[in-house]
N, C-alpha and C positions, 0 to 999 in steps of 0.2 A: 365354379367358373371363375378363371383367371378377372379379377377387376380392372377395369381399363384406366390405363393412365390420363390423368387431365393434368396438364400443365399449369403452374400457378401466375395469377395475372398483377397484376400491379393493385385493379381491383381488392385480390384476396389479401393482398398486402399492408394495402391499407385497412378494411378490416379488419384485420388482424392485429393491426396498433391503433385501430382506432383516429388516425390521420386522415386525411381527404386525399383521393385519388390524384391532384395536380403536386400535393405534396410531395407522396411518394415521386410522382415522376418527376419531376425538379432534379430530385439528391439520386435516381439513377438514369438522367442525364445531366447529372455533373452540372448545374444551371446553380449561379451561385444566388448569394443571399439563404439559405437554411444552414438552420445553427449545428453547431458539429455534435450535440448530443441527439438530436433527430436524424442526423445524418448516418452516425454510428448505428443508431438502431433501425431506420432504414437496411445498410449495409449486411447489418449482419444479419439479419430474417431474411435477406435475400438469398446470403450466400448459405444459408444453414437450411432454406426450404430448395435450393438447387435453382433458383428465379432464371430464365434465359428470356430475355426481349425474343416475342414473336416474330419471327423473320417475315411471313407474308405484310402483317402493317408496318414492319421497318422498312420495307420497300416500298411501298403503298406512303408512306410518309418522307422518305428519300427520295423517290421517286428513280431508284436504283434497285439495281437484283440483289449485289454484294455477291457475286459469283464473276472470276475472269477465266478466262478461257485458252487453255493450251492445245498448241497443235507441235507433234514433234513427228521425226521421222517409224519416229519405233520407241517402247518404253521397255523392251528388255533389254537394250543398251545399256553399258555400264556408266558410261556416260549421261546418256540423258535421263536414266532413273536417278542418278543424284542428284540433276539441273531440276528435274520436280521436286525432289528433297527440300530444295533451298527452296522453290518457288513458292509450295506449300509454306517452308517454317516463317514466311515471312505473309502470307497473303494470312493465314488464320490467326497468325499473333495481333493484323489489323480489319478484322473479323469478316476475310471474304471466303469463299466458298470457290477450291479450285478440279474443273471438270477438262480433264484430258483428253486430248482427241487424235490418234495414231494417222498418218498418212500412208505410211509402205513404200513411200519414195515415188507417190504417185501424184501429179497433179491435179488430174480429174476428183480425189479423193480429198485432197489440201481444200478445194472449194466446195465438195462435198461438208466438208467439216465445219469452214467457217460458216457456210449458209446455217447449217443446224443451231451454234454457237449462237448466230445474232436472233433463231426463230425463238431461243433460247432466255434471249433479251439479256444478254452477258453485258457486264460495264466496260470492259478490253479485254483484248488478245494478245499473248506473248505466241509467237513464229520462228521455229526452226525451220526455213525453209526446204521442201524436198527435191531431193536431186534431180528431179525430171521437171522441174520447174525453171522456166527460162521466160516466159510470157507472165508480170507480175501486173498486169491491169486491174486482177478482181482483187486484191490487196488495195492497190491507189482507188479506185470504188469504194471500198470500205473506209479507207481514211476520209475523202471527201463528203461521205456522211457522217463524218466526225467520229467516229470508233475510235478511242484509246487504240494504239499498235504499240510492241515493242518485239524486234527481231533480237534475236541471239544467236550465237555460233553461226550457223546460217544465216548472213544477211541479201541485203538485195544490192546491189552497185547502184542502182542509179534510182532514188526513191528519197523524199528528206522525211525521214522517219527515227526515233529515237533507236538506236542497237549498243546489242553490247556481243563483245568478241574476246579472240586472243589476240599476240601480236603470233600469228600464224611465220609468219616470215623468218623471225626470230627464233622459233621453238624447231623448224625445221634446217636451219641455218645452223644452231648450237649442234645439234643430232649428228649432222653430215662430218661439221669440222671433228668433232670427237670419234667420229672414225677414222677421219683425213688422219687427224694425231693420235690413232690407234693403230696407224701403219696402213692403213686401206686405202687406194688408189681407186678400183675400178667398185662404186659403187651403186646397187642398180634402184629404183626408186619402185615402190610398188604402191598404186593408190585406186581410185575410184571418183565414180562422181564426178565429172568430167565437165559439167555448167556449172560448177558452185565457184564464188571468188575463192571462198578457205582452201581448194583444191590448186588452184592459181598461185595463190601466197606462199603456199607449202613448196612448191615446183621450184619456185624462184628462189626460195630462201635455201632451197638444196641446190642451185646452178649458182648463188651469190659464194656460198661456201665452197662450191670445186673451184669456181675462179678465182677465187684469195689465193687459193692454195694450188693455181698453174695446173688445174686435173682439170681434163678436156671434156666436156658434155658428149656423151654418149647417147646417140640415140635408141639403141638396140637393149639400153638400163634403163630405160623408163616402159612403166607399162601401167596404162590405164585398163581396169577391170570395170565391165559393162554390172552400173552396179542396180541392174532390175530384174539380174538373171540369180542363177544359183550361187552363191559368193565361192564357196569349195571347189567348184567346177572351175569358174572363171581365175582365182589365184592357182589351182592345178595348172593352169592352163600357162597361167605366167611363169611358175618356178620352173615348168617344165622349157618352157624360151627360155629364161635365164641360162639354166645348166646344162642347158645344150649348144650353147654357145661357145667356140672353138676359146674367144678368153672369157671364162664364165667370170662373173662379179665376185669379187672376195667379202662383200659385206650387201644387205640389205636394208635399204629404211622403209618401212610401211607406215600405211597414214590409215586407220580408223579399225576401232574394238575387232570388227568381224571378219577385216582383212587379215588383218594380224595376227588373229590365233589362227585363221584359215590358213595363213603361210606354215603357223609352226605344224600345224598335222602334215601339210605337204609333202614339208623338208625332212620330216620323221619318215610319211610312209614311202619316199623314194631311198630313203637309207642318209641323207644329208645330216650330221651331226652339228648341232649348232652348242659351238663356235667353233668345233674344231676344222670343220669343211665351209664352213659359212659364219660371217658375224650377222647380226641379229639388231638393230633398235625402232622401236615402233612409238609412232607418236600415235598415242592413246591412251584410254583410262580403263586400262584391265585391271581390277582391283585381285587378282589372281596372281599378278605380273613379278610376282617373288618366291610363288608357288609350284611353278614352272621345272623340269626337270634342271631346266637352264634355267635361273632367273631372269627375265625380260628386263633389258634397260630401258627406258622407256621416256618419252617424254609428254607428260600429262596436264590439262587444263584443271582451271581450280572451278569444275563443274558446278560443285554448292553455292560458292559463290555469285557464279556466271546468274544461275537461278533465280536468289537470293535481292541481285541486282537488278534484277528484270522485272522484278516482280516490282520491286520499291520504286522503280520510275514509273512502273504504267500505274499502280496504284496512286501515286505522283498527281499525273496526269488525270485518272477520273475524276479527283479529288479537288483540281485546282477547279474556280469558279470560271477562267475564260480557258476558251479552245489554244488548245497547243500550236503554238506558233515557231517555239526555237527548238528543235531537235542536236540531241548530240549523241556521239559515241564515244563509249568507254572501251579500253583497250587495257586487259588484263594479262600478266604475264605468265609464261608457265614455266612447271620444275621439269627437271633433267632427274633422274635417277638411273642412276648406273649402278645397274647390275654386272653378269658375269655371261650374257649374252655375246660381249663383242671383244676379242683379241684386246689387249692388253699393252700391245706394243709399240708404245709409245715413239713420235718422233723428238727427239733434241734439238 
């Protein structure tokens, strides 16, 4: 019979040098006054017996879980499986415990999650908000019982809450002109997510760049995709308007991972060559996006980051001894990489 593991205690510890049980725990919680030759040998029976602090009495003495809580739209996104990456590399390096919680773009499901999260007794929650979210009450409920929040990419308009983002405006603005000056005039916009501000910012920062550049806003180039139905279905639906359209679009920008490849199957299975019948740039984070028959140009958020940062301010906030009062937002920028997606033909 396999022997069962027992973990070793601070108890065994000292035992085992012979010290008093407040000793050892003094020199591993770093409590100063003990001399560095007890300290060293503290240290290292700890680290050579594999010693971890009990989480249940570190919580019971913190009076904390050490566990925060994410809710994102989807975790097979290329995007927000990196934004856990970072959230993770930064929540266990300051020893919290991170438990993920998927929406599907649903709201009933968003407060589904948080309710479980707080039955959970989580320290904070970082918030991608989902697309069918437009009523944020049971979020400000949760803040006014003092729940740590931190939104990212997703945030809310009207809520003073700490977030962290893109400059979406920017990132969609750069995209447009680099087709304007890749010779493209008519170009049609293809996106999702219809309540989200990021969707709004996007819009504008591709209408601020056709107006620089005297290209007249088209309304029959823009198409919002219903994004709680089938994504393939709903962008078929779109490339099929576009290129049926007596002056069809000579270039495309799409806005998000699942739109984006959905267009490129599209534009394949109707026989559309991209770039040679269409140019192609997708702001997203397809880490494929070079892999491509075409390679995607693409313009991408610094996702690890976005995470990474998210995590360090709400960890911030549990940690600080009075209730959060000043919220801010951080505004991160994103890369352009150009590929061989979009025509080449540059204006002078």
């Amino acid at each position: 019979m396999m022997k069962k593991y027992k973990p070793i205690t601070q108890k065994d510890i000292a035992d085992a040098l012979g010290l008093s049980i407040s000793t050892v725990s003094r020199v591993l919680n770093n409590v100063y006054g003990i001399g560095d030759t007890t300290k060293k040998l503290v240290l290292d029976y700890a680290k050579e017996t594999e010693y971890a602090p009990n989480p249940i009495a570190l919580r019971l003495k913190k009076c904390r879980s050490f566990s925060i809580g994410v809710v994102v739209p989807e975790v097979a996104s290329s995007y927000f499986s990196e934004v856990i990456n970072g959230i993770e590399s930064s929540a266990y390096r300051k020893g919290y415990h991170v438990i993920v919680t998927q929406t599907h773009e649903s709201t009933r499901r968003e407060m589904i999650n948080i309710q479980q999260l707080v039955y959970q007794s989580i320290d904070g929650i970082l918030v991608s908000l989902s697309s069918e979210t437009v009523d944020i009450s049971h979020f400000k409920a949760l803040k006014e019982k003092g729940t740590p929040l931190v939104f990212f990419d997703r945030v809310p308009k009207d809520m003073d809450v700490t977030k962290i983002a893109v400059n979406n405006f920017q990132g969609a603005f750069e995209a447009t002109e680099y087709l304007i000056r890749s010779g493209h005039k008519k170009i049609a916009h293809l996106t999702s997510c219809a309540n989200l501000m990021i969707t709004d910012e996007r819009l504008n920062g591709y209408k601020a760049a056709l107006s620089k550049y005297y290209v007249q806003f088209n309304a029959n180039y823009f198409y919002c995709c219903e994004s709680h139905g089938n994504v393939n279905f709903e962008v078929e639906k779109a490339v099929i308007h576009f290129m049926s359209l007596r002056e069809r679009p000579e270039a495309i920008l799409t806005v998000g991972d699942k739109v984006s490849v959905s267009c490129i199957k599209a534009l394949n299975k109707f026989g559309f060559k991209i770039p040679h019948d269409i140019s192609l740039v997708a702001f997203a984070n397809i880490t494929e996006a070079d892999m491509f028959k075409t390679p995607l140009t693409t313009v991408s958020q610094p996702a690890f980051e976005i995470g990474k940062l998210a995590a360090d301010k709400l960890i911030k906030q549990i940690e600080d001894k009075l209730a959060c009062t000043e919220f801010e937002t951080s505004i991160l920028t994103t890369s352009f990489d150009r590929r061989s997606s979009a025509k080449l033909n540059l204006i002078r």
